[in-house]
N, C-alpha and C positions, 0 to 999 in steps of 0.2 A: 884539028879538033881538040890537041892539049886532053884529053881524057874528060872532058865536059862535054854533056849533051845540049842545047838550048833550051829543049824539050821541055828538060826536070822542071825549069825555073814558072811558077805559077805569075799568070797576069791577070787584073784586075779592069774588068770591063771597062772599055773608056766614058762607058754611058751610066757608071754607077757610081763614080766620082762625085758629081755634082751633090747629089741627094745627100752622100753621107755629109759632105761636109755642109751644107745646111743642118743634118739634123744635129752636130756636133756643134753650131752656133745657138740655136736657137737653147740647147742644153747649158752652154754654160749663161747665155744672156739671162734665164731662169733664177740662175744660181745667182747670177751678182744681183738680180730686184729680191732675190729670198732673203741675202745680206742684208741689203738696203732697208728693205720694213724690217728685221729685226733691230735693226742700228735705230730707227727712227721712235719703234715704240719701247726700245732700252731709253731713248732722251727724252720722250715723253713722262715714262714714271719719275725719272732725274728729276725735272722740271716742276713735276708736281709735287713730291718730297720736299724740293727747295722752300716751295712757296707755304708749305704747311708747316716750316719750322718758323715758329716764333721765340722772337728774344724774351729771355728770362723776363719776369717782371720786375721791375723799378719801381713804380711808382702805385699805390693801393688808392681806388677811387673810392668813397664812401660817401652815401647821402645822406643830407644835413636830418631826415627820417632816422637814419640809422644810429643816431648818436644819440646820447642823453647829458645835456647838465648836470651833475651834483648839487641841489643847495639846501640847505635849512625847508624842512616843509612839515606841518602836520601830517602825524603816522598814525594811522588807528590799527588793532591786530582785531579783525574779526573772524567770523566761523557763521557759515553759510546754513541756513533753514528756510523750511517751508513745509505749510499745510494750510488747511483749510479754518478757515472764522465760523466759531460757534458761538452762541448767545453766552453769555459768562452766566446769564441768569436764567433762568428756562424753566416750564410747570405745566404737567398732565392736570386738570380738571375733571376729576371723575364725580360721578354722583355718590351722595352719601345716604340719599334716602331712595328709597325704590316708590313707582308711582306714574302719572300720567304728566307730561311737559304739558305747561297752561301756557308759558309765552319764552320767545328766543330773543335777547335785547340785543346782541351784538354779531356781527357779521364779519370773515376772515379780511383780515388787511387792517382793521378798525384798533385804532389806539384807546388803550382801557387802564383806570387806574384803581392800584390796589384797594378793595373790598368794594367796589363797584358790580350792582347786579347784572349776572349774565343770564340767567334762565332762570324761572319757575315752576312749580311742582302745580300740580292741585293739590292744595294741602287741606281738605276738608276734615280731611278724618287725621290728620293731627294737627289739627284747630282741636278739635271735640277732645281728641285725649289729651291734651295740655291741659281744655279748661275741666275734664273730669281733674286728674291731678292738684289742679287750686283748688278744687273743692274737697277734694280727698286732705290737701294740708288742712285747710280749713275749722272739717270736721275734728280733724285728731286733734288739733290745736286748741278744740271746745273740750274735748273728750280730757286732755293734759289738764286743762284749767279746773274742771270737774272734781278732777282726782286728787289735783295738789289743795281742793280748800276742803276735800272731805281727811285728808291726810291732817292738816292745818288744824282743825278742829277738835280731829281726836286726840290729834297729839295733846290738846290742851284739857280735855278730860280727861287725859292719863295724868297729868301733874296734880290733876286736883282729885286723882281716886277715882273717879265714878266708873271707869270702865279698866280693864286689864291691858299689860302688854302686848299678849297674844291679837288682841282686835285693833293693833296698831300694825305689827309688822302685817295684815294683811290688807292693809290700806296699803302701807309701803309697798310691797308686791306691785297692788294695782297701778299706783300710781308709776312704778319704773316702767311698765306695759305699757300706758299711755305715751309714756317719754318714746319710747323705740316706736311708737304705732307713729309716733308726727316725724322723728327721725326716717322712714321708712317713706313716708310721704313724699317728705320733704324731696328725696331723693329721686323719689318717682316724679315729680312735677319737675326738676333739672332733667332728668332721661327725656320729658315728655318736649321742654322748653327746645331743646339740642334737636330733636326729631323735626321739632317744626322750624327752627331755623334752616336745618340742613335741604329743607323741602324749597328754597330759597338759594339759588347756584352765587356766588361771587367771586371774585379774580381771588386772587392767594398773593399776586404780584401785579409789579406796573409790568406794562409789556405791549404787545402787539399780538391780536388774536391770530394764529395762523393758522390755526386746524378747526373747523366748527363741523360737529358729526352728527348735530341732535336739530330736529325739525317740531314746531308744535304740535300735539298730537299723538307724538313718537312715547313708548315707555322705553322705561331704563329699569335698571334691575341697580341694586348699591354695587358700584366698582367699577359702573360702565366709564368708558371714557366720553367725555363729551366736548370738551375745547383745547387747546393748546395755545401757550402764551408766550413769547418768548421777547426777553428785554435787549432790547436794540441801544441801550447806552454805553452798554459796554460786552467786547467778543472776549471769547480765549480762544489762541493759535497754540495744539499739539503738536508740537514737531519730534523726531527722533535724535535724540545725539549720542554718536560710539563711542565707548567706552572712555577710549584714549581723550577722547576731549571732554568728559563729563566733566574732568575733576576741578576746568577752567570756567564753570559756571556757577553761579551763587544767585539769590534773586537780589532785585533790585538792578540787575544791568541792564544798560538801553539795549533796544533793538531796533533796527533802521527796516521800514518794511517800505514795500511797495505792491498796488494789484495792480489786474489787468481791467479793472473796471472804475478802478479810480484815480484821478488826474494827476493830483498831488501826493509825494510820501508822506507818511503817517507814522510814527511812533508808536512802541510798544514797550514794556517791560519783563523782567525775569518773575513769574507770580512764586513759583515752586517748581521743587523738581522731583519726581519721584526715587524713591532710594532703589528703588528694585528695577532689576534690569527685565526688559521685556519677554515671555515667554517666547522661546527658538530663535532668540537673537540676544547680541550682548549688547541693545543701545537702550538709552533711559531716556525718557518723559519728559519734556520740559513744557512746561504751560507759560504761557506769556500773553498779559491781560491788557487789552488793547482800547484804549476812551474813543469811542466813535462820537466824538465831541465834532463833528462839524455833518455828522447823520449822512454821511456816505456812503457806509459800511451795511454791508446785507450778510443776512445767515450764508453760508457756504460759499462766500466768497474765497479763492484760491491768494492766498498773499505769502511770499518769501523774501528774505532779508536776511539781512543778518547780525551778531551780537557782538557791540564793542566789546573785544576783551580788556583789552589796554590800548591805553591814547597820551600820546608827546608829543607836545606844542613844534618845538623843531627837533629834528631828524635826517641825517643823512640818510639816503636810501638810494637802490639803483636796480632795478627791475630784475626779477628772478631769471628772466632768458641772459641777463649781460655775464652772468656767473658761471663759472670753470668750473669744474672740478681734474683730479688727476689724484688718485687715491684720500691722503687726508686734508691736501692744499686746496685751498678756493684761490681764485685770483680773477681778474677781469683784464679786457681790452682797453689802456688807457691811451690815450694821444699827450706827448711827453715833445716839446719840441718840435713839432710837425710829423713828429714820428711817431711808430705805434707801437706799443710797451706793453707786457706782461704786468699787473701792479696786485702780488697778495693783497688778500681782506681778511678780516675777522669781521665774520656776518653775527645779526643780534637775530630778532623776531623779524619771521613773517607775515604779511598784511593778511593774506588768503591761502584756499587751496588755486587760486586761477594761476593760470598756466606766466605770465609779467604782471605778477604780484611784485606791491615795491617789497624789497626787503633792507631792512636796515644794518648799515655797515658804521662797528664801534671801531675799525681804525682801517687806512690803507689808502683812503683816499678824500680829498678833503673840498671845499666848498669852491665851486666852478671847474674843476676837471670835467673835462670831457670823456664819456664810457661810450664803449661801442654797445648799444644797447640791444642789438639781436644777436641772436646764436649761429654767426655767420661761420661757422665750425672751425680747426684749426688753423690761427693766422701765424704770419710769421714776423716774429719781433722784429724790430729794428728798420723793418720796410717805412719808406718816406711814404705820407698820406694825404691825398689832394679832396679836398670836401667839394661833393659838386652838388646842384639843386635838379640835376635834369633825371625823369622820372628813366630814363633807357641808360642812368649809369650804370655801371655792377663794379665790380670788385675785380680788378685784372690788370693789365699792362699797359701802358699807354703809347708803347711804341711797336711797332711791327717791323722784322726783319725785311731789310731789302733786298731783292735777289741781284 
């Protein structure tokens, strides 16, 4: 027996064997496919990392769009306005005599020229006082006559004694009476002439009736309104300008206008400007008088343009998007040997407030250079540059990393 029992020693069922070691296969075979996909989706991300690195860029595409020539060109610097066309000439028709309308001659739309009749009064009863007034001159004019040969007379019996001074100065009395009675007359027969004219309506200007308010039949009282006339040869265009640029307008400067109702642009000029700046704003008044010389032009038409301020025959210039800044430096994108270069300017005037206004450049770059003319943001110098025409270019690399 040696001091061992057999006893002690534990045994393991012959019929339990099998199972553990299946469940101990199927555990680790678990383990190596749990490896396996994570090995496959670590090479997966690899793989897709790979393919998303791209090589640096070399080479900058730019479309033949995207560039601008420099050459000699006319430069105009203008300042943008707009309002409305009003008649430069214009007149309310009111009555001056009060009364009954006898006849209405002219009808709205109706072209009419100055002191041509537009309406009638019944002017009966100043017919009658005009013609008392003639005969009121008339009389006093016998009554003056009267007085200056009994005046005449006695004066001449005073030289020769037979009557005193005293019965002269009261001739003269009378006779200054007389004088003021036909002055007085007189006066009344022009009141009386005016009354009966005014009973008789006429244009005040050439024009085009617009407004007609009075029907035959109809009375008016003195002050009514009765026609509107307004002259179509020629508009004025109100517009506003801010302060900061008033100080660049004087009259006489062209204006380039255009509406939306008429075919061809039309010219205008600077008429005046008002000195005073508008109530609750700081812009001033600029009138500008427009010849509707080809009779296109209608009241309240909408027209905007704008005002040569200065104009040079040639001009370098290069659109306000091609332009840099970086505190006080301007500079542009120039193509420099197929390359593409930073190139300082010194900028002059600007054409406009529009967003690729030319502006003109007094040195930096000179006649036939090529600018990158949009605000493709920051590029990087010294990069080689291929000019393509196809509209799915852009701006980027022209080669792709190989895996």
């Amino acid at each position: 027996r040696n001091g061992f029992s057999m006893s002690s020693v534990s045994h393991v069922p012959s019929s339990l064997k099998p199972k553990r070691t299946l469940r101990n296969g199927l555990l680790l075979l678990s383990a190596v496919a749990l490896l396996g996909f994570i090995g496959f989706r670590v090479y997966q991300a690899q793989a897709r990392a790979g393919k998303a690195k791209v090589a640096p860029a070399t080479v900058m595409q730019l479309k033949v769009a995207e560039l601008v020539t420099v050459q000699p060109s006319a430069f105009e610097q203008t300042l943008p306005l707009s309002g409305a066309l009003d008649p430069y000439t214009q007149a309310v028709v009111s009555a001056r005599a009060s009364g009954e309308i006898q006849s209405v001659n002219v009808r709205e739309g109706q072209s009419v020229k100055k002191g041509q009749v537009l309406a009638a009064l019944v002017n009966t009863t100043y017919q009658a006082q005009y013609q008392q007034a003639v005969s009121n001159v008339a009389s006093a004019k016998s009554a003056l006559d009267l007085a200056q040969t009994d005046y005449n007379n006695n004066a001449t019996l005073v030289k020769e004694g037979f009557i005193s001074k005293m019965a002269l100065q009261k001739l003269d009395v009378a006779l200054a009476n007389a004088s003021a009675q036909l002055r007085n007359a007189e006066e009344a027969q022009v009141i009386a002439r005016r009354a009966l004219g005014e009973a008789t309506i006429v244009a005040p200007v050439s024009g085009v009736i617009s407004a007609s308010k009075v029907n035959a039949g109809d009375t008016v009282a003195i002050g009514s309104a009765m026609f509107s006339i307004v002259n179509t040869d020629r508009f004025e265009l109100v517009a506003p300008i801010s302060a900061e640029q008033i100080g660049a307008l004087h009259p006489g400067q062209t204006v380039q206008l255009t509406s939306a109702g008429v075919a061809q642009p039309f010219v205008g000029r600077v008429d005046r400007i008002n000195p005073a700046a508008q109530n609750g704003s700081r812009s001033y008044s600029v009138y500008i008088a427009v010849d509707n010389a080809t009779g296109q032009l209608k009241s309240g038409m909408f027209a905007q343009g704008q005002i040569v301020l200065a104009a040079r025959a040639n001009a370098l210039t290069v659109p306000a998007t091609a332009i840099h800044s970086v505190g006080s430096r301007r500079f542009v994108y120039i193509l420099k040997d197929g390359k593409l270069a930073e190139q300082d300017v010194t900028l002059g005037a600007r054409a406009s407030d529009a967003i690729d206004a030319p502006v003109e450049v007094a040195s930096g770059v000179t006649n036939g250079d090529q600018v990158v003319r949009l605000d493709l943001g920051v590029l990087k110098a010294g990069v080689d540059v291929q000019i393509v025409a196809e509209q799915s270019a852009a701006v980027g690399s022209t080669a792709e990393a190989k895996p």
